[in-house]
PDB file of N, CA, C and O in Angstrom:
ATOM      1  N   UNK A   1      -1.736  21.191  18.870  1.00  0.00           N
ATOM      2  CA  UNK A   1      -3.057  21.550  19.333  1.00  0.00           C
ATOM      3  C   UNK A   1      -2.986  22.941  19.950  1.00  0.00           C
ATOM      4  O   UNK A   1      -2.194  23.260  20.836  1.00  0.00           O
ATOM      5  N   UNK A   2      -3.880  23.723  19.400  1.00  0.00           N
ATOM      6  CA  UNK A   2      -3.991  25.023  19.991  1.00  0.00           C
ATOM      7  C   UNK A   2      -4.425  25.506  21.308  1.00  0.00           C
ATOM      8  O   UNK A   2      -5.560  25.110  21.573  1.00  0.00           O
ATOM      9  N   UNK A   3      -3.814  26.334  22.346  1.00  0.00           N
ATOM     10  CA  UNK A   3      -3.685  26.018  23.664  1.00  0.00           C
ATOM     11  C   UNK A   3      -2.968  24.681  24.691  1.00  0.00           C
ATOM     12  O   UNK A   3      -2.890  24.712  25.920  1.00  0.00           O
ATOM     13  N   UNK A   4      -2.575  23.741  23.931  1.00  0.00           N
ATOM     14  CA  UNK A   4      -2.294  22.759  24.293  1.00  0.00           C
ATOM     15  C   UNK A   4      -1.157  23.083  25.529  1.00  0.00           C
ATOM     16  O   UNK A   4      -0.208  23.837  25.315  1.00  0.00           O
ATOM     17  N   UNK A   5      -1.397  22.343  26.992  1.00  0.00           N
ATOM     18  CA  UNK A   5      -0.141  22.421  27.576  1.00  0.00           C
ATOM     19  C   UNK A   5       0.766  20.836  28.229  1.00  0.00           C
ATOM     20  O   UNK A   5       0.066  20.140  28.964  1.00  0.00           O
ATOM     21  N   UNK A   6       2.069  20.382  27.992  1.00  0.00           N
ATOM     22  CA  UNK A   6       2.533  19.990  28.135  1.00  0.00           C
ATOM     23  C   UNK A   6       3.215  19.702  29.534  1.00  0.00           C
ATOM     24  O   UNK A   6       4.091  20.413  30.027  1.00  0.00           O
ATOM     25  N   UNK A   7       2.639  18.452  30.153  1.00  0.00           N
ATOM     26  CA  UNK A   7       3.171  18.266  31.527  1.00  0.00           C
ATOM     27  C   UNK A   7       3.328  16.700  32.062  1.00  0.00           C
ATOM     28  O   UNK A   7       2.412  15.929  32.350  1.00  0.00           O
ATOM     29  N   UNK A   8       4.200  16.553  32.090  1.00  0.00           N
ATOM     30  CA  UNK A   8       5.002  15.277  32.045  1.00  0.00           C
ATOM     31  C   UNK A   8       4.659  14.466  33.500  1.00  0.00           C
ATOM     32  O   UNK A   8       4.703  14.889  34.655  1.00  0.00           O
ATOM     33  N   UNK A   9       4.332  13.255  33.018  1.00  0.00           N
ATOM     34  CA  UNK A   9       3.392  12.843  34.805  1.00  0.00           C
ATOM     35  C   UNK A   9       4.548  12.526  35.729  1.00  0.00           C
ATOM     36  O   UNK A   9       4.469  12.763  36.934  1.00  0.00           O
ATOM     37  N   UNK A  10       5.872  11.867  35.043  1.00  0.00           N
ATOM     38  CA  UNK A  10       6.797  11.598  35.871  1.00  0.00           C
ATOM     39  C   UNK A  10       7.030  12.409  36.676  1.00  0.00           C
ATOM     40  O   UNK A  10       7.684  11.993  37.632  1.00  0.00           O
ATOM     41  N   UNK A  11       6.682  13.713  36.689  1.00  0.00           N
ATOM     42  CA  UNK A  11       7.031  15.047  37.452  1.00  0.00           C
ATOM     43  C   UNK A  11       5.832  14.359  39.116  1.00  0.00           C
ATOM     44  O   UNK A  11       6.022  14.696  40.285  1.00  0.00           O
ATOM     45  N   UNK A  12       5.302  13.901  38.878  1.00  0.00           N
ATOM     46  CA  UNK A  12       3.898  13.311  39.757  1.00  0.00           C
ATOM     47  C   UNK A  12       4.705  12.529  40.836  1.00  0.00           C
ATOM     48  O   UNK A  12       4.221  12.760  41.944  1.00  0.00           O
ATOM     49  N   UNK A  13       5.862  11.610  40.897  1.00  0.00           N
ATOM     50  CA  UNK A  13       5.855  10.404  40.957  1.00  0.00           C
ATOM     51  C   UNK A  13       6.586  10.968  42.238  1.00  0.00           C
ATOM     52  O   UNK A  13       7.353  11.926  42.336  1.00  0.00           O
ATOM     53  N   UNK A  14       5.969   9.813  43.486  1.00  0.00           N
ATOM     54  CA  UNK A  14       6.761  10.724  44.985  1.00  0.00           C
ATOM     55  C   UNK A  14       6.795   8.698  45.583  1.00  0.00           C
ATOM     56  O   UNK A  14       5.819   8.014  45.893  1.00  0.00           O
ATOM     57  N   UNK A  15       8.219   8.298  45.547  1.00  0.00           N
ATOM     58  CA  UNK A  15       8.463   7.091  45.883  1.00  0.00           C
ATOM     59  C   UNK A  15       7.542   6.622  44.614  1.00  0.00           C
ATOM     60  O   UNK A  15       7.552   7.160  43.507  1.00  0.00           O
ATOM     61  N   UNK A  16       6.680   5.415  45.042  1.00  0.00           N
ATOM     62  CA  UNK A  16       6.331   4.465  44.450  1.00  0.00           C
ATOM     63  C   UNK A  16       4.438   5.102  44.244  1.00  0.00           C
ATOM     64  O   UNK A  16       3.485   4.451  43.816  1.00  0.00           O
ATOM     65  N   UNK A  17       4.454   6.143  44.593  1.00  0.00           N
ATOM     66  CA  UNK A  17       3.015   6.686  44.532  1.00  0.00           C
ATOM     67  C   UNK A  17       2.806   7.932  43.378  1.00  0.00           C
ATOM     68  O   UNK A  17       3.756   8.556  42.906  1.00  0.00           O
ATOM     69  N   UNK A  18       1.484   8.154  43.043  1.00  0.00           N
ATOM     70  CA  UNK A  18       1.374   9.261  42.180  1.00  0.00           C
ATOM     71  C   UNK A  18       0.695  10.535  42.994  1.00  0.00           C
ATOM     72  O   UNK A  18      -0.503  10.406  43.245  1.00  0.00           O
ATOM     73  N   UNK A  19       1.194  11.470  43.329  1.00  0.00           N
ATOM     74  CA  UNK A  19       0.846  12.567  43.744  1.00  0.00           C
ATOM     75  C   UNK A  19       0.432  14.171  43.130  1.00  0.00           C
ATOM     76  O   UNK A  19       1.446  14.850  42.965  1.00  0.00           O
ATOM     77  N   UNK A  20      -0.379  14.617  42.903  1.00  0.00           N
ATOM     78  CA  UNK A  20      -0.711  15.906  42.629  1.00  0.00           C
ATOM     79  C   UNK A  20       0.211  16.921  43.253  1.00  0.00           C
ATOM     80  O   UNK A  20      -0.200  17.259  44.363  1.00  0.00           O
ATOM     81  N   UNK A  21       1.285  17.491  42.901  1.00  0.00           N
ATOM     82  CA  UNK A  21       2.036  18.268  43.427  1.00  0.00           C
ATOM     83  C   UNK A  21       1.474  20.450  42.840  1.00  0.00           C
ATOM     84  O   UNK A  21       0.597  21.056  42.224  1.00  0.00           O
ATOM     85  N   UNK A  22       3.024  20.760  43.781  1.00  0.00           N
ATOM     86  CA  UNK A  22       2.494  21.958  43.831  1.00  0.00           C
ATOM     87  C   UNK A  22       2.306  22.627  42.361  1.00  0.00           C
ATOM     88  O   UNK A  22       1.341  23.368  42.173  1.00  0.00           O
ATOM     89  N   UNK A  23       3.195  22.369  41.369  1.00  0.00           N
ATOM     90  CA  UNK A  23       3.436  22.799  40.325  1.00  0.00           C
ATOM     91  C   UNK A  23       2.094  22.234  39.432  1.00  0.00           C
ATOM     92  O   UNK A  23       1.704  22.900  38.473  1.00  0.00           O
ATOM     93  N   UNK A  24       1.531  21.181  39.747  1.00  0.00           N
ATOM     94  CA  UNK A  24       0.004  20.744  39.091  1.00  0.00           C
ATOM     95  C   UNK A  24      -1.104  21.655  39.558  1.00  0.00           C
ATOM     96  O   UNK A  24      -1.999  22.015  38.794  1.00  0.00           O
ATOM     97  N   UNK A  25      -1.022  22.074  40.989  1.00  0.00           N
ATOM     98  CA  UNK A  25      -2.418  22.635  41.427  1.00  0.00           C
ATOM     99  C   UNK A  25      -1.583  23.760  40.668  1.00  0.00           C
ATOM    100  O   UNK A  25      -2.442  24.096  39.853  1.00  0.00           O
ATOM    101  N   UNK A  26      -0.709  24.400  40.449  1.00  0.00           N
ATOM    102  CA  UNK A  26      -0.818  26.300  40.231  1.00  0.00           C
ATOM    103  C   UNK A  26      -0.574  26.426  38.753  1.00  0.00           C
ATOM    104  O   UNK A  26      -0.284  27.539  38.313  1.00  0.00           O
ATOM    105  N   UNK A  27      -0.678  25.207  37.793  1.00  0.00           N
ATOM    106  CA  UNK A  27      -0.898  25.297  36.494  1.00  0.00           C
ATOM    107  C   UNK A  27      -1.868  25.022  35.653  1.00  0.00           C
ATOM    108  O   UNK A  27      -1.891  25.187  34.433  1.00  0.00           O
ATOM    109  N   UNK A  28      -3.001  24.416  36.653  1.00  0.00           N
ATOM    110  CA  UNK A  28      -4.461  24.319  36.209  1.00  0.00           C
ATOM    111  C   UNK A  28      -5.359  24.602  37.370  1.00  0.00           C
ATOM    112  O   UNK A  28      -5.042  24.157  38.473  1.00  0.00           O
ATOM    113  N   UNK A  29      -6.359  25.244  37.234  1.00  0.00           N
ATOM    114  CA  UNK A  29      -7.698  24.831  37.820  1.00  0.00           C
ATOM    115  C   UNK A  29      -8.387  23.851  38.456  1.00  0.00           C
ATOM    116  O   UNK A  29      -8.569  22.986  37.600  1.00  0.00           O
ATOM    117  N   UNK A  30      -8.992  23.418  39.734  1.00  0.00           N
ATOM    118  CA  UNK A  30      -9.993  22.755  39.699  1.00  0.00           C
ATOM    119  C   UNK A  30     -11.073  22.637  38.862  1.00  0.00           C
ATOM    120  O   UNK A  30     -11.699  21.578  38.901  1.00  0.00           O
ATOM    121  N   UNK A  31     -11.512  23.737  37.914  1.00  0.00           N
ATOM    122  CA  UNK A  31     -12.656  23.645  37.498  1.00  0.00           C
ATOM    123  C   UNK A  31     -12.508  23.658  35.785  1.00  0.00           C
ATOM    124  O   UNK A  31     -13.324  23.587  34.865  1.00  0.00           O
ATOM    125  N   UNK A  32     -11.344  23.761  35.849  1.00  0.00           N
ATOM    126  CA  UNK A  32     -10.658  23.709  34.158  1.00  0.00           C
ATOM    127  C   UNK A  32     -11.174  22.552  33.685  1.00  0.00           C
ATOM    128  O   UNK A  32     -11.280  21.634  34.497  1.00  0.00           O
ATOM    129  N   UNK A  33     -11.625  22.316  32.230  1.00  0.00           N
ATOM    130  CA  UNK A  33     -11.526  21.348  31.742  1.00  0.00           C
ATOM    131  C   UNK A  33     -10.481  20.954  31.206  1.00  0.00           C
ATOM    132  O   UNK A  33      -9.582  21.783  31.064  1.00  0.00           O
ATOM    133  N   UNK A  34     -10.303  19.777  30.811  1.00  0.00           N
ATOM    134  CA  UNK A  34      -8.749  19.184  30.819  1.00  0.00           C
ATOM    135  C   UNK A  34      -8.911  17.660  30.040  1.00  0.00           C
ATOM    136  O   UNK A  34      -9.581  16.739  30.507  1.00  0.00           O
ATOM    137  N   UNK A  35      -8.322  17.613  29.045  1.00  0.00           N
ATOM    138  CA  UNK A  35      -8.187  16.661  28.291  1.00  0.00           C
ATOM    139  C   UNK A  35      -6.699  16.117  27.986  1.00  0.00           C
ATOM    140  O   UNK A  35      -5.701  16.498  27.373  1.00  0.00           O
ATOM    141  N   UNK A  36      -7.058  15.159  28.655  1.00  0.00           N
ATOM    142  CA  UNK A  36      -4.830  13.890  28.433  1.00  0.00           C
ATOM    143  C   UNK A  36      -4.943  13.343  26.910  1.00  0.00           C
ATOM    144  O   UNK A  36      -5.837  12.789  26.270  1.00  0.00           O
ATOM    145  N   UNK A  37      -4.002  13.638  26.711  1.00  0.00           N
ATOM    146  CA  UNK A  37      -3.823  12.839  25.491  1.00  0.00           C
ATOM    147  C   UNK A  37      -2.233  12.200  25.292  1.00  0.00           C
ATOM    148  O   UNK A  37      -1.417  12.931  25.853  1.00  0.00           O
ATOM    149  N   UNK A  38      -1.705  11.196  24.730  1.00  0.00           N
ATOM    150  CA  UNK A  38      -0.636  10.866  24.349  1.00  0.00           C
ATOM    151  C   UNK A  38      -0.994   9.835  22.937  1.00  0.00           C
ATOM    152  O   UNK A  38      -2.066   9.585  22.384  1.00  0.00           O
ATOM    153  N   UNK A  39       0.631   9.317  22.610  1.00  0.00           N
ATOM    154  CA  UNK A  39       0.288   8.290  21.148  1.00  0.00           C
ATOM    155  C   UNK A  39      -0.630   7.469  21.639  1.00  0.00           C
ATOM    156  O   UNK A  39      -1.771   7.415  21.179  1.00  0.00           O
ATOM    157  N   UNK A  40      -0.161   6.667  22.742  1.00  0.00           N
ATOM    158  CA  UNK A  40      -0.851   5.013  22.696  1.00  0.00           C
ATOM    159  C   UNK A  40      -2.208   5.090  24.457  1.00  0.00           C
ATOM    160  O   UNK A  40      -2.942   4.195  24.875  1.00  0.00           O
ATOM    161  N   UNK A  41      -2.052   6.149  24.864  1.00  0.00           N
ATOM    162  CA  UNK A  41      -3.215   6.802  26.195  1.00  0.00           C
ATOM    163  C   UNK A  41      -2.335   5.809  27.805  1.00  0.00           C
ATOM    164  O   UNK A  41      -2.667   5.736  28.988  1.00  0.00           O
ATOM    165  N   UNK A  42      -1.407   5.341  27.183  1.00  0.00           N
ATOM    166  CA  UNK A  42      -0.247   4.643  28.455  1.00  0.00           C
ATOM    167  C   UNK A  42       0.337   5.904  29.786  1.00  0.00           C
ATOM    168  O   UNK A  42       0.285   5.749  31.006  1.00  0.00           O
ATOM    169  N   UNK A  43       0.801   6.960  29.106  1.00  0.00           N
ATOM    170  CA  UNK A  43       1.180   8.222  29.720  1.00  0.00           C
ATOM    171  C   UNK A  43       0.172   8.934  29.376  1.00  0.00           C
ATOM    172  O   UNK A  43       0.438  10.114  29.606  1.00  0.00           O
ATOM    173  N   UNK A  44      -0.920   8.801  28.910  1.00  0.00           N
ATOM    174  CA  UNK A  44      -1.774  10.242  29.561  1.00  0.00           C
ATOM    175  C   UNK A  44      -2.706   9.245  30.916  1.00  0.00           C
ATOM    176  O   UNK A  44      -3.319   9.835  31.806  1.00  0.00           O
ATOM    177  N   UNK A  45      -2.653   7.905  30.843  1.00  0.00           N
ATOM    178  CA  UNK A  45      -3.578   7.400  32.014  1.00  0.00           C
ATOM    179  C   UNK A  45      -3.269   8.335  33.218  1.00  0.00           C
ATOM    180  O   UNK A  45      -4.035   9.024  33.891  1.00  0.00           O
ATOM    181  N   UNK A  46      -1.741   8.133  33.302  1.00  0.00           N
ATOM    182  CA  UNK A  46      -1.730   8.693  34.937  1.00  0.00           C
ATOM    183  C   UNK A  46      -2.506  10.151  35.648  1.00  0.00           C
ATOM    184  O   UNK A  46      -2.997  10.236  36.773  1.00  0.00           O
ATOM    185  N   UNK A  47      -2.414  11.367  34.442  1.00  0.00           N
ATOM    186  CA  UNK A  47      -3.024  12.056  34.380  1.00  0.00           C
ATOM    187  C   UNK A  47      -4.105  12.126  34.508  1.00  0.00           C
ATOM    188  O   UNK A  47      -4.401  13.130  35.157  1.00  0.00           O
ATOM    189  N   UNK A  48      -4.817  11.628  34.253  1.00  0.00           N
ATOM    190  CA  UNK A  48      -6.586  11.353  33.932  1.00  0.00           C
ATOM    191  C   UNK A  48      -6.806  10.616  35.359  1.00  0.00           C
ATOM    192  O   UNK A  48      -7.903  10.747  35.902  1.00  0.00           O
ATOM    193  N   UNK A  49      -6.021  10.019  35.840  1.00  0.00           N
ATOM    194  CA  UNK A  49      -6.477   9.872  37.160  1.00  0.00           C
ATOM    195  C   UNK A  49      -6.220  10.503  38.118  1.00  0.00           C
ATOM    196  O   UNK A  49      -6.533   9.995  39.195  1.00  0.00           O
ATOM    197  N   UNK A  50      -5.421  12.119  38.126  1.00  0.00           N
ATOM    198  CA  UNK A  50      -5.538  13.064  38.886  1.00  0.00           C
ATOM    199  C   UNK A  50      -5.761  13.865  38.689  1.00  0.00           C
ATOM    200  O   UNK A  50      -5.378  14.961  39.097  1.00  0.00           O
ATOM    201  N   UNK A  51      -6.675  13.466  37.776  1.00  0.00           N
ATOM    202  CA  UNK A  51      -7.797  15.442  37.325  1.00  0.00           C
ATOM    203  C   UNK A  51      -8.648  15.380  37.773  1.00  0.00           C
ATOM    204  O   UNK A  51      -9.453  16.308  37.698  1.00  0.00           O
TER     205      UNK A  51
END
């Protein structure tokens, strides 16, 4: 996919919680639109719930 960027949610994971870290806020926008995608939408869920 053209423009597409690649970011792995496990990078998210702080103990047993999912967190928005620093490397998420300074590689997108608040106001970016932003579409998760994966094969089966299992690993893009986590994403989609911190956009």
């Amino acid at each position: 996919m053209p423009t597409a960027k690649n970011f792995d949610w496990e990078q998210l994971k702080v103990d047993s919680n999912l967190s928005a870290n620093e490397e998420l806020l300074n590689r997108f926008k608040t106001d970016d639109s932003i579409v998760v995608y994966c094969g089966s939408g299992v690993t893009a869920s986590p994403l989609y719930a911190l956009c």
